[in-house]
N, C-alpha and C positions, 0 to 999 in steps of 0.2 A: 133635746139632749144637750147638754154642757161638756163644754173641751176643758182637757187637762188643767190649760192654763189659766180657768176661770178658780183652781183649787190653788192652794197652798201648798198642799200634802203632794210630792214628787213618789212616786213608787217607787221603792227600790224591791225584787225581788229580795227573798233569804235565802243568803248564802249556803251554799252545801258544805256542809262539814264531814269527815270520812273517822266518824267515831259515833256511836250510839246516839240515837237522840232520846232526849229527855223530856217527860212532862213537859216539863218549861220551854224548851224550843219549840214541841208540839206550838202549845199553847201561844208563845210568841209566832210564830209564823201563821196560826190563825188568825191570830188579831193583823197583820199587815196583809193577809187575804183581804180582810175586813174593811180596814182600811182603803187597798185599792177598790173595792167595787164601790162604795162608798164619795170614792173621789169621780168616780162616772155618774153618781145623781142616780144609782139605782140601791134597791134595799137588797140589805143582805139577807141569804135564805140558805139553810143546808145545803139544798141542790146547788147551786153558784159554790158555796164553801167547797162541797165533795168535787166541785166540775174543778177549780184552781188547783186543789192538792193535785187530781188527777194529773193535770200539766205541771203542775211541779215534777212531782213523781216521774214523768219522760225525762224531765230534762239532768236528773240525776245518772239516765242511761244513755248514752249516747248514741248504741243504735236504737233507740225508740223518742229522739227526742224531735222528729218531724212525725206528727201524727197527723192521721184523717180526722175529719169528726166520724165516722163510724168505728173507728179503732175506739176515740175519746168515749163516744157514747157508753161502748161495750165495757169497756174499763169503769167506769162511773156506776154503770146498771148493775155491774156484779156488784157495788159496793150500796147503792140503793136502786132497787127494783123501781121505786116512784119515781125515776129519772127519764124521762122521756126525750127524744133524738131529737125533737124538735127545741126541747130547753135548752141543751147543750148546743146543736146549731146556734140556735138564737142569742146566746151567751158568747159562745166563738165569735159572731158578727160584732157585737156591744168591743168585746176583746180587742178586735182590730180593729175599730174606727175609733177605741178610744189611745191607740200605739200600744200595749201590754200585751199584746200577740201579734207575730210575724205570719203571714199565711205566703206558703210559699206554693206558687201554679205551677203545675208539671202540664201543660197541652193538654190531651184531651183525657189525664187523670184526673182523679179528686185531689181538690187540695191539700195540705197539709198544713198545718197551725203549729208552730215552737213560743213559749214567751220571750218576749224581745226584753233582749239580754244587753249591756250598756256598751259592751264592743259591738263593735259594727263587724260585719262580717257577710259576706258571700256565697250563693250556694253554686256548684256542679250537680247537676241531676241527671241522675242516668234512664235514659229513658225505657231500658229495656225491663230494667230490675225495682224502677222508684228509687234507690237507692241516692242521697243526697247525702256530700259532701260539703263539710263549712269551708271556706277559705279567705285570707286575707293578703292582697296585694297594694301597695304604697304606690307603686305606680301605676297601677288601675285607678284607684284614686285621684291622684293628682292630675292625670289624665281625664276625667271626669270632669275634675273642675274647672280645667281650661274647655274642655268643650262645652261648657254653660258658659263661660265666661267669654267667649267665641260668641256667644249669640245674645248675651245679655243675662242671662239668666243669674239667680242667685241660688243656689242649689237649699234646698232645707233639709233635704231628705231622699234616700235611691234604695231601689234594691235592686242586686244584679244575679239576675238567675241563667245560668248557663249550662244547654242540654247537653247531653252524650251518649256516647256509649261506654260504663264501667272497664276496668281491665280486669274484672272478672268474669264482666259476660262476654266480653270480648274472644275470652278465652275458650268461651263455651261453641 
């Protein structure tokens, strides 16, 4: 397998736009599906094509845009039956180790997969409900990187996941 940086081609996700889409968008946001699988050294295939829009498609919602891969699978199947749980797992893994999907571990749930998106950003997870919350703190950060730089390190890259309990279940 080939890392990003052996490509040229940078993924940029396509933009959501909150007005109809057109043939042409269709069709252009297939083609940079296309393109990112392509920049992983694997061939493109409908099933990969339907598995990407599927993840697209979350992240236009925002409470569905941390998904399980059985959520992913069940979404993909209704739109082709020949999609098998195993494809879509296997596609989710290629996903993350190539950075174009953030998997985010709740303890002893199933993961959850969002596409990594060019802000950075933070989750709270509730662990009663799954329910996860993005967030972004400047002084968490920067705090970050004095404690790497406290110990030598050069940071490339973090994710910070932080459990809880919602104030909605809380409530309950």
């Amino acid at each position: 397998m080939r890392s990003r940086s052996e490509f040229e081609f940078t993924p940029v996700l396509p933009q959501h736009v909150d007005v109809p889409t057109t043939v042409t968008a269709k069709y252009n946001q297939s083609d940079d599906f296309k393109k990112m699988i392509r920049s992983m050294g694997l061939k493109v295939t409908d099933q990969r094509l339907i598995i990407f829009s599927c993840l697209y498609d979350n992240q236009l919602s925002y409470s569905e845009r941390h998904v399980t891969a059985q959520a992913l699978f069940e979404k993909c199947h209704r739109k082709d039956s020949s999609i098998g749980f195993a494809t879509v797992y296997r596609f989710l893994r290629e996903l993350t180790l190539n950075e174009m999907v953030t998997e985010v571990r709740m303890g002893g749930q199933p993961s959850r997969y969002e596409l990594t998106t060019k802000e950075h950003h933070d989750h709270l997870t509730c662990t009663s409900c799954g329910n996860i919350s993005e967030f972004e703190n400047e002084k968490i950060e920067k705090l970050q990187q004095q404690v790497a730089a406290q110990f030598g390190f050069k940071l490339t890259g973090h994710i910070l996941e932080l459990y809880g309990i919602c104030q909605n279940c809380q409530k309950k």
